[in-house]
Residue frames relative to the residue before (quaternion, step in Angstrom):
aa qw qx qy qz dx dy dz
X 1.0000 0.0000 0.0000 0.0000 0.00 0.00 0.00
X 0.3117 -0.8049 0.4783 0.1623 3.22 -1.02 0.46
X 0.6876 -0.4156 0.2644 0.5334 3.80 -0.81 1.20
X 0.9659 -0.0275 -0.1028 0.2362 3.21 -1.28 1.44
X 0.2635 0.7568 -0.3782 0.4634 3.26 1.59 0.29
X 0.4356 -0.5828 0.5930 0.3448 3.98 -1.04 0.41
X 0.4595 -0.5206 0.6272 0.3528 3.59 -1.58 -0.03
X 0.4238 -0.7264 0.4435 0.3099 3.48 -0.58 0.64
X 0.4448 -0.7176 0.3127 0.4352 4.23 -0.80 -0.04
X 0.6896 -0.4663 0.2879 0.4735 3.61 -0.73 0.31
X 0.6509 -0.6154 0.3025 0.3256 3.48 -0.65 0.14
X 0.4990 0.6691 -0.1288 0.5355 2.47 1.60 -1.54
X 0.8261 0.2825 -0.2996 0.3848 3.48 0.29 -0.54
X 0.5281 0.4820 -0.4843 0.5043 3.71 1.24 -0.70
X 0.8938 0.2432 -0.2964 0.2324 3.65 0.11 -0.62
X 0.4092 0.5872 -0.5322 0.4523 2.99 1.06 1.09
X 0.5698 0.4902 -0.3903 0.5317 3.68 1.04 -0.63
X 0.7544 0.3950 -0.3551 0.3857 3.54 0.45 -1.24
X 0.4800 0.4438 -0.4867 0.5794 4.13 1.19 -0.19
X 0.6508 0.2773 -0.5451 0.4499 4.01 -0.43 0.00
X 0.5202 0.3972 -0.5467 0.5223 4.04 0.26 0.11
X 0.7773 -0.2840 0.4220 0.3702 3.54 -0.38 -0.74
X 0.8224 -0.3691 0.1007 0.4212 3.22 -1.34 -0.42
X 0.1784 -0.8980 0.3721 0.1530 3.86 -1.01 0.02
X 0.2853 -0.7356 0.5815 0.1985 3.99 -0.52 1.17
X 0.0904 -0.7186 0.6895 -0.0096 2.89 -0.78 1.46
X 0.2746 -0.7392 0.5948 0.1563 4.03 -0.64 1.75
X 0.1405 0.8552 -0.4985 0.0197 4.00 -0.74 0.36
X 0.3124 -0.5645 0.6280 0.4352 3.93 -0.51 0.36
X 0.2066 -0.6379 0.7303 0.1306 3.77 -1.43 1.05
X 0.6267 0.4585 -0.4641 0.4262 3.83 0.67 0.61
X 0.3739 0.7081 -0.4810 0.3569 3.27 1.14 0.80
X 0.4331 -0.7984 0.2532 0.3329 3.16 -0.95 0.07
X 0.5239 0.5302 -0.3665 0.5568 3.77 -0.15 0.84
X 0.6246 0.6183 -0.3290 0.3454 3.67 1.08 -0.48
X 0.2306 -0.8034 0.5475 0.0394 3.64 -0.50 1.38
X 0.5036 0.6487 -0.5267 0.2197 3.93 0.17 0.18
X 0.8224 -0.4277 0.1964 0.3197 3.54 -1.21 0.34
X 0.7809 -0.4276 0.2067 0.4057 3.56 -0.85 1.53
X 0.8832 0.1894 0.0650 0.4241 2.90 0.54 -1.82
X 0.4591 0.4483 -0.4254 0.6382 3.07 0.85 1.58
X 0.4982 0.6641 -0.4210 0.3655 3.83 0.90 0.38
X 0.5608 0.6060 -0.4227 0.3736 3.74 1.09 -1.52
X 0.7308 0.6030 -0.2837 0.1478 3.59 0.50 -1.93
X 0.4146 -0.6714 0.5059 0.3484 3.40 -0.95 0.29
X 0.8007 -0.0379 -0.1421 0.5808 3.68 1.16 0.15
X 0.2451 -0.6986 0.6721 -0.0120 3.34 -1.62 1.01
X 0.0107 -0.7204 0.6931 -0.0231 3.73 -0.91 0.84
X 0.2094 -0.7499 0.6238 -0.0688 3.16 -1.00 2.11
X 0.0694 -0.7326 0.6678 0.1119 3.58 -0.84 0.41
X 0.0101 -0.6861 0.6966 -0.2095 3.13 -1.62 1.67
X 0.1574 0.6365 -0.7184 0.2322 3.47 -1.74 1.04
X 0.7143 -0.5818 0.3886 0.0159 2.26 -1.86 0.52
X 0.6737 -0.0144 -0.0942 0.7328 3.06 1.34 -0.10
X 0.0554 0.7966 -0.5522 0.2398 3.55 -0.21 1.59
X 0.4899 -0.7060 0.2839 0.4254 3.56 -0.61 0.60
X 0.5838 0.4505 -0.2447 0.6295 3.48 1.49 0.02
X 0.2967 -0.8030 0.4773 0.1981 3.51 0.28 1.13
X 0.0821 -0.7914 0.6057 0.0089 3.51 -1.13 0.36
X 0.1308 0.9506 -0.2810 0.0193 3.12 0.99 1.72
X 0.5450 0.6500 -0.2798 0.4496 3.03 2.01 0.97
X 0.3229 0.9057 -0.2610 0.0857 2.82 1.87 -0.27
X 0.1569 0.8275 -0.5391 -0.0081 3.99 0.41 0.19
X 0.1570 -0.7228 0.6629 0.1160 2.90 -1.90 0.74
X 0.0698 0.8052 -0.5808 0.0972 3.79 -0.13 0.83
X 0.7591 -0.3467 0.3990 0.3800 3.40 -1.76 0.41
X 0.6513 0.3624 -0.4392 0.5015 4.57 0.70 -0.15
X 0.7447 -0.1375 0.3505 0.5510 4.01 0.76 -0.86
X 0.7020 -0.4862 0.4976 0.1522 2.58 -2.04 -0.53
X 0.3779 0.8324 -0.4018 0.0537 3.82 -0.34 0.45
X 0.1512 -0.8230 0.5106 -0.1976 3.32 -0.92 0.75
X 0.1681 -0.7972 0.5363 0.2205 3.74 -1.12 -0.16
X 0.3530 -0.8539 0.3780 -0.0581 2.97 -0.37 1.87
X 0.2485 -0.7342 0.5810 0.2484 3.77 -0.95 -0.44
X 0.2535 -0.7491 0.5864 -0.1755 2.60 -0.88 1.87
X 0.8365 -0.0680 0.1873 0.5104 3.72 0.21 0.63
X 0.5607 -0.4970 0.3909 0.5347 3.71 1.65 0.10
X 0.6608 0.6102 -0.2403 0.3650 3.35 1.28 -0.07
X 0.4807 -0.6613 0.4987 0.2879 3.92 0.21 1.12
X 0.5550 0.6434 -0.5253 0.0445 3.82 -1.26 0.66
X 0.6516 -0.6428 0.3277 0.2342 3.17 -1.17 1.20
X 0.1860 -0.8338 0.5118 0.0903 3.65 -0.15 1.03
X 0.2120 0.7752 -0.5834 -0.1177 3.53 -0.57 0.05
X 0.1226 -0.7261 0.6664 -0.1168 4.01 -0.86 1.00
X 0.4373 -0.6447 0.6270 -0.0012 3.31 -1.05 2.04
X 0.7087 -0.4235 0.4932 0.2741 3.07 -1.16 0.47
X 0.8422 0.1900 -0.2105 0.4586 3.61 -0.08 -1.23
X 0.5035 0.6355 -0.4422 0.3835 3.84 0.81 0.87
X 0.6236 0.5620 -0.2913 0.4587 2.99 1.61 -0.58
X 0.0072 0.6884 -0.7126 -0.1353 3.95 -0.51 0.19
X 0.9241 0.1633 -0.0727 0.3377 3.76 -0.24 -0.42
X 0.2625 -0.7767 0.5712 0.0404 4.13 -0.87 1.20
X 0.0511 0.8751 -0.4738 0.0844 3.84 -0.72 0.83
X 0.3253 -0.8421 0.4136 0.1186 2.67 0.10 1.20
X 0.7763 -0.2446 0.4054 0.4162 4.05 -1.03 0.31
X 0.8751 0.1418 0.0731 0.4569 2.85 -0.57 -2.04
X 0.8229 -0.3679 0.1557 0.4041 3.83 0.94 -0.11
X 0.5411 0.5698 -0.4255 0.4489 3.80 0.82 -0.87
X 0.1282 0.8249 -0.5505 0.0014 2.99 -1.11 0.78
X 0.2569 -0.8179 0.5060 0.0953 3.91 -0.63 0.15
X 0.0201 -0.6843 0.7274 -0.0468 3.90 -0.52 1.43
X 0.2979 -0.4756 0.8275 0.0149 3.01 -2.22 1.13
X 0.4727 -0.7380 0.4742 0.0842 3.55 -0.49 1.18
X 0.6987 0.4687 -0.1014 0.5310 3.12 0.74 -2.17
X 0.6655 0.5056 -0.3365 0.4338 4.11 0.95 -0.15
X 0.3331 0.7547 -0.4341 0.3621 3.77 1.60 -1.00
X 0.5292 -0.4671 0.6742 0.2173 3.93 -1.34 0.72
X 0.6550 -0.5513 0.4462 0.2607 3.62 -1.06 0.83
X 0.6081 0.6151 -0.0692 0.4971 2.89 1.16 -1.79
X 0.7360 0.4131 -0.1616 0.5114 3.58 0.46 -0.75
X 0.5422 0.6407 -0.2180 0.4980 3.44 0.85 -1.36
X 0.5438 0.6107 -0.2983 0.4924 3.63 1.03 -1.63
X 0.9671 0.0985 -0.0900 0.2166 3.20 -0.20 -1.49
X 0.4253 0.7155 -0.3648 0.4172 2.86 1.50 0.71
X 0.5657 0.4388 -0.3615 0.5973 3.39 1.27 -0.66
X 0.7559 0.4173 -0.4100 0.2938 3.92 0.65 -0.64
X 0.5418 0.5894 -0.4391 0.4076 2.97 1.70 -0.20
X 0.6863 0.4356 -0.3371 0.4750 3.81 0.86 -1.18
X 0.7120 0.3061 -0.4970 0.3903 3.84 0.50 0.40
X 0.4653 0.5944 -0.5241 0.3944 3.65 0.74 0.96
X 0.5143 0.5497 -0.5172 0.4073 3.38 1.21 -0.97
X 0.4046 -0.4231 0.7313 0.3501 3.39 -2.39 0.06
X 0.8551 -0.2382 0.4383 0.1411 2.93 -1.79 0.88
X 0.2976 -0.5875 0.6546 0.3713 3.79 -0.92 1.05
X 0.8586 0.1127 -0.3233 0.3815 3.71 -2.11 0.75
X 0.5988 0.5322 -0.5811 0.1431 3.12 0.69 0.75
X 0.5966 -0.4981 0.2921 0.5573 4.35 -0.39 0.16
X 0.1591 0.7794 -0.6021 -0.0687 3.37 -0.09 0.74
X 0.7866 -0.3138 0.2575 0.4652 3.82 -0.87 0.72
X 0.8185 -0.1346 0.1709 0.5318 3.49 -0.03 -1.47
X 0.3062 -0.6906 0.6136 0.2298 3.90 0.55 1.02
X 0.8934 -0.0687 0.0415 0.4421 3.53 -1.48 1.10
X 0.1264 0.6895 -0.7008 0.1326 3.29 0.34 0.93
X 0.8196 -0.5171 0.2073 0.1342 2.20 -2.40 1.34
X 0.6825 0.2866 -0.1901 0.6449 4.15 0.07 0.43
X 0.7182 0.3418 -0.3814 0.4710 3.80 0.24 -0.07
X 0.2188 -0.7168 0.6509 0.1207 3.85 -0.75 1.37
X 0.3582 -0.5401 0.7479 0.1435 3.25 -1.51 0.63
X 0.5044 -0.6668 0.5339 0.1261 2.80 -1.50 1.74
X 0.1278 -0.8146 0.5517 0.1250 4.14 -0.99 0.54
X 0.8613 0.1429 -0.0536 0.4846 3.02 -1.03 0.96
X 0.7905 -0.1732 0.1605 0.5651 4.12 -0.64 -1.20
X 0.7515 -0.4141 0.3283 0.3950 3.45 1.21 -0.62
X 0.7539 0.4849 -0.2774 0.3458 2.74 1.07 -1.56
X 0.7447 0.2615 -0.3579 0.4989 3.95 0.83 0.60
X 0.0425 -0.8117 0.5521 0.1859 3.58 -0.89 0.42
X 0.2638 -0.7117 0.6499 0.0391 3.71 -1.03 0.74
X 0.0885 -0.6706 0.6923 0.2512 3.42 -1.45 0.05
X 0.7741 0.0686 -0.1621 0.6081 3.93 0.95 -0.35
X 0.5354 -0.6609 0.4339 0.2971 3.15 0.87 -0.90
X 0.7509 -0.5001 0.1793 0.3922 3.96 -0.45 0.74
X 0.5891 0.5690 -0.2395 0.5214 3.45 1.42 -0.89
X 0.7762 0.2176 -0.2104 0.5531 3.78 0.36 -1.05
X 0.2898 0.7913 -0.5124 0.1652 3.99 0.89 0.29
X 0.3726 -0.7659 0.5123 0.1098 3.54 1.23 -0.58
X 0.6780 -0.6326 0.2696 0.2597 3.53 -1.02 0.50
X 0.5923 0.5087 -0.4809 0.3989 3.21 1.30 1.09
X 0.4563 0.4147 -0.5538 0.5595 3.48 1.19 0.84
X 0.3959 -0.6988 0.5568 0.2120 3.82 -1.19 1.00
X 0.3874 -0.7258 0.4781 0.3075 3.55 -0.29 1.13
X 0.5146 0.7062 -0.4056 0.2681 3.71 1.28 -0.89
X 0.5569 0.5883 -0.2912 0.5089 3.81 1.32 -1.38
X 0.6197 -0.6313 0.3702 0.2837 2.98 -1.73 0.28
X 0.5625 -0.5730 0.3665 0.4699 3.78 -0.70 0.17
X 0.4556 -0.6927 0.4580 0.3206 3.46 -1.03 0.60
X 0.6955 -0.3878 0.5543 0.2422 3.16 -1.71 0.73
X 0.5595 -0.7334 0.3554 0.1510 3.54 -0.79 1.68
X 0.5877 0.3965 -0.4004 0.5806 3.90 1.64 -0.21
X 0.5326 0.5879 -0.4718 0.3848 3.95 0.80 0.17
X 0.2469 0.7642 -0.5717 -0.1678 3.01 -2.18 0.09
X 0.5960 -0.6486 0.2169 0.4208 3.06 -0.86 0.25
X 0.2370 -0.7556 0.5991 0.1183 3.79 -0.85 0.34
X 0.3104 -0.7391 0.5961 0.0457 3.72 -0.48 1.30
Protein backbone atom coordinates (compact mmCIF):
# COMPACT_ATOMS: atom_id res chain seq x y z
CA UNK A 1 0.00 0.00 0.00
CA UNK A 2 1.01 3.22 -0.46
CA UNK A 3 1.30 6.21 2.28
CA UNK A 4 -2.25 6.89 3.27
CA UNK A 5 -4.34 4.88 1.08
CA UNK A 6 -7.23 2.62 2.97
CA UNK A 7 -6.58 -1.24 3.27
CA UNK A 8 -8.84 -2.65 0.86
CA UNK A 9 -11.89 -5.35 2.23
CA UNK A 10 -11.46 -9.02 2.13
CA UNK A 11 -12.98 -10.53 -0.69
CA UNK A 12 -14.78 -12.73 1.03
CA UNK A 13 -16.70 -10.08 2.37
CA UNK A 14 -17.44 -7.74 -0.76
CA UNK A 15 -18.71 -10.85 -2.30
CA UNK A 16 -20.80 -11.91 0.11
CA UNK A 17 -22.56 -8.46 0.34
CA UNK A 18 -22.50 -8.25 -3.44
CA UNK A 19 -24.32 -12.15 -3.49
CA UNK A 20 -27.21 -10.64 -1.12
CA UNK A 21 -27.87 -8.11 -4.20
CA UNK A 22 -28.10 -10.84 -6.58
CA UNK A 23 -26.01 -12.50 -8.88
CA UNK A 24 -22.04 -12.15 -9.04
CA UNK A 25 -18.94 -12.05 -11.87
CA UNK A 26 -16.28 -13.12 -10.19
CA UNK A 27 -12.96 -11.91 -12.89
CA UNK A 28 -9.85 -14.34 -11.87
CA UNK A 29 -6.44 -15.58 -13.51
CA UNK A 30 -7.53 -19.61 -13.66
CA UNK A 31 -3.65 -20.19 -13.92
CA UNK A 32 -3.36 -19.58 -10.43
CA UNK A 33 -2.73 -21.91 -8.18
CA UNK A 34 -5.57 -23.84 -6.40
CA UNK A 35 -7.99 -23.01 -9.29
CA UNK A 36 -10.30 -26.00 -10.35
CA UNK A 37 -12.43 -24.89 -13.47
CA UNK A 38 -12.52 -26.54 -16.84
CA UNK A 39 -9.33 -27.82 -18.83
CA UNK A 40 -10.04 -25.52 -21.32
CA UNK A 41 -10.29 -22.44 -19.56
CA UNK A 42 -6.77 -22.71 -17.79
CA UNK A 43 -4.24 -21.18 -20.74
CA UNK A 44 -6.12 -17.56 -20.28
CA UNK A 45 -4.86 -14.81 -18.44
CA UNK A 46 -8.47 -14.02 -17.36
CA UNK A 47 -11.80 -15.87 -16.80
CA UNK A 48 -15.15 -14.19 -15.60
CA UNK A 49 -17.46 -16.75 -13.72
CA UNK A 50 -20.92 -15.79 -12.80
CA UNK A 51 -22.54 -17.16 -9.53
CA UNK A 52 -25.68 -16.52 -7.10
CA UNK A 53 -27.82 -17.51 -5.29
CA UNK A 54 -30.73 -17.79 -6.92
CA UNK A 55 -29.69 -18.30 -10.64
CA UNK A 56 -31.61 -20.00 -13.25
CA UNK A 57 -29.16 -22.88 -13.01
CA UNK A 58 -29.18 -23.46 -9.35
CA UNK A 59 -25.92 -23.76 -7.61
CA UNK A 60 -26.90 -25.59 -4.55
CA UNK A 61 -23.34 -25.97 -3.39
CA UNK A 62 -22.23 -22.79 -3.79
CA UNK A 63 -19.82 -21.76 -0.75
CA UNK A 64 -18.04 -18.82 0.15
CA UNK A 65 -15.43 -19.26 2.98
CA UNK A 66 -12.15 -17.60 4.12
CA UNK A 67 -9.92 -20.19 1.01
CA UNK A 68 -12.37 -18.82 -2.07
CA UNK A 69 -15.05 -19.63 -3.87
CA UNK A 70 -16.71 -22.96 -4.94
CA UNK A 71 -19.54 -24.47 -6.38
CA UNK A 72 -20.85 -26.55 -9.42
CA UNK A 73 -21.27 -24.66 -12.38
CA UNK A 74 -22.34 -25.13 -16.11
CA UNK A 75 -20.01 -25.39 -18.48
CA UNK A 76 -21.55 -26.11 -21.85
CA UNK A 77 -24.81 -27.80 -20.12
CA UNK A 78 -22.19 -29.62 -18.47
CA UNK A 79 -22.13 -29.87 -14.39
CA UNK A 80 -18.47 -28.95 -12.85
CA UNK A 81 -17.10 -28.32 -9.59
CA UNK A 82 -15.30 -24.97 -9.53
CA UNK A 83 -13.16 -24.08 -6.80
CA UNK A 84 -11.27 -20.31 -6.84
CA UNK A 85 -8.81 -19.14 -3.87
CA UNK A 86 -9.05 -15.98 -2.91
CA UNK A 87 -5.80 -14.60 -4.35
CA UNK A 88 -7.04 -15.53 -8.05
CA UNK A 89 -9.68 -13.32 -7.86
CA UNK A 90 -8.73 -9.54 -8.72
CA UNK A 91 -12.20 -8.22 -9.47
CA UNK A 92 -16.31 -8.58 -7.98
CA UNK A 93 -19.46 -7.47 -10.19
CA UNK A 94 -22.22 -7.20 -9.24
CA UNK A 95 -25.58 -7.82 -11.66
CA UNK A 96 -26.73 -4.46 -11.58
CA UNK A 97 -23.17 -2.78 -11.36
CA UNK A 98 -21.17 -2.24 -7.96
CA UNK A 99 -18.16 -3.52 -8.34
CA UNK A 100 -14.70 -3.93 -6.45
CA UNK A 101 -10.85 -4.30 -8.06
CA UNK A 102 -7.77 -5.34 -5.89
CA UNK A 103 -5.10 -3.95 -8.16
CA UNK A 104 -2.07 -5.78 -6.59
CA UNK A 105 -4.19 -9.24 -7.76
CA UNK A 106 -4.69 -8.03 -11.77
CA UNK A 107 -2.71 -10.86 -14.17
CA UNK A 108 0.61 -9.22 -15.25
CA UNK A 109 -0.76 -9.31 -18.56
CA UNK A 110 -3.71 -7.27 -17.73
CA UNK A 111 -2.03 -4.99 -15.20
CA UNK A 112 0.18 -4.23 -18.58
CA UNK A 113 -2.59 -2.86 -20.28
CA UNK A 114 -4.18 -1.06 -17.99
CA UNK A 115 -1.47 1.26 -17.09
CA UNK A 116 -1.14 1.59 -21.09
CA UNK A 117 -4.51 2.20 -21.22
CA UNK A 118 -4.54 4.95 -18.20
CA UNK A 119 -1.52 6.68 -19.93
CA UNK A 120 -3.58 7.38 -23.09
CA UNK A 121 -6.34 9.04 -21.22
CA UNK A 122 -6.05 13.18 -21.42
CA UNK A 123 -5.55 14.57 -18.20
CA UNK A 124 -8.57 15.34 -15.62
CA UNK A 125 -9.86 19.24 -17.00
CA UNK A 126 -8.74 18.63 -20.03
CA UNK A 127 -11.81 19.12 -23.10
CA UNK A 128 -12.12 15.77 -23.84
CA UNK A 129 -14.93 15.08 -26.58
CA UNK A 130 -17.46 13.42 -24.30
CA UNK A 131 -16.01 13.53 -20.49
CA UNK A 132 -16.92 9.95 -19.00
CA UNK A 133 -18.52 8.60 -21.73
CA UNK A 134 -21.09 6.22 -21.42
CA UNK A 135 -19.35 2.50 -20.67
CA UNK A 136 -15.89 3.83 -19.77
CA UNK A 137 -15.55 3.99 -15.64
CA UNK A 138 -13.14 6.34 -14.25
CA UNK A 139 -10.70 4.89 -11.99
CA UNK A 140 -11.08 6.36 -7.98
CA UNK A 141 -8.71 7.03 -5.73
CA UNK A 142 -5.98 3.66 -5.74
CA UNK A 143 -8.19 1.80 -8.06
CA UNK A 144 -9.45 -0.51 -6.01
CA UNK A 145 -13.18 0.89 -6.88
CA UNK A 146 -14.45 2.12 -10.15
CA UNK A 147 -17.64 4.33 -10.67
CA UNK A 148 -18.87 6.15 -13.67
CA UNK A 149 -21.38 8.56 -11.57
CA UNK A 150 -21.76 6.89 -8.66
CA UNK A 151 -24.90 5.44 -6.55
CA UNK A 152 -26.89 8.71 -6.45
CA UNK A 153 -27.12 9.44 -10.31
CA UNK A 154 -27.48 5.41 -10.96
CA UNK A 155 -31.07 5.88 -12.10
CA UNK A 156 -33.54 3.12 -12.37
CA UNK A 157 -31.31 0.36 -13.17
CA UNK A 158 -30.11 -0.22 -9.64
CA UNK A 159 -33.50 -1.77 -7.86
CA UNK A 160 -34.06 0.38 -4.86
CA UNK A 161 -35.85 -2.94 -3.43
CA UNK A 162 -32.01 -4.66 -2.81
CA UNK A 163 -29.97 -3.73 -0.17
CA UNK A 164 -27.81 -0.56 0.02
CA UNK A 165 -24.29 -1.04 -0.83
CA UNK A 166 -21.45 -1.35 1.47
CA UNK A 167 -19.54 2.16 1.69
CA UNK A 168 -16.17 0.74 -0.46
CA UNK A 169 -18.86 -0.01 -3.37
CA UNK A 170 -20.23 1.62 -6.42
CA UNK A 171 -22.21 1.61 -8.92
CA UNK A 172 -20.84 1.31 -12.56
CA UNK A 173 -23.38 2.11 -15.51
Amino acid sequence: MEGGTEPLPPKKDVARGLLLRGWVYLHLDPRRFGVVVPRWLRTRPQLVLQVGLDMPVPIPDLKVDDQGISGTLSFNRSPFHISVPWDAVYALVSEDGPMMVWPDSLPAELRAEVEREMGQRPPAGLTPERPDAEGTPDVEGDGASLSDRGAAEAGPSVSRARRELPPYLRVVK
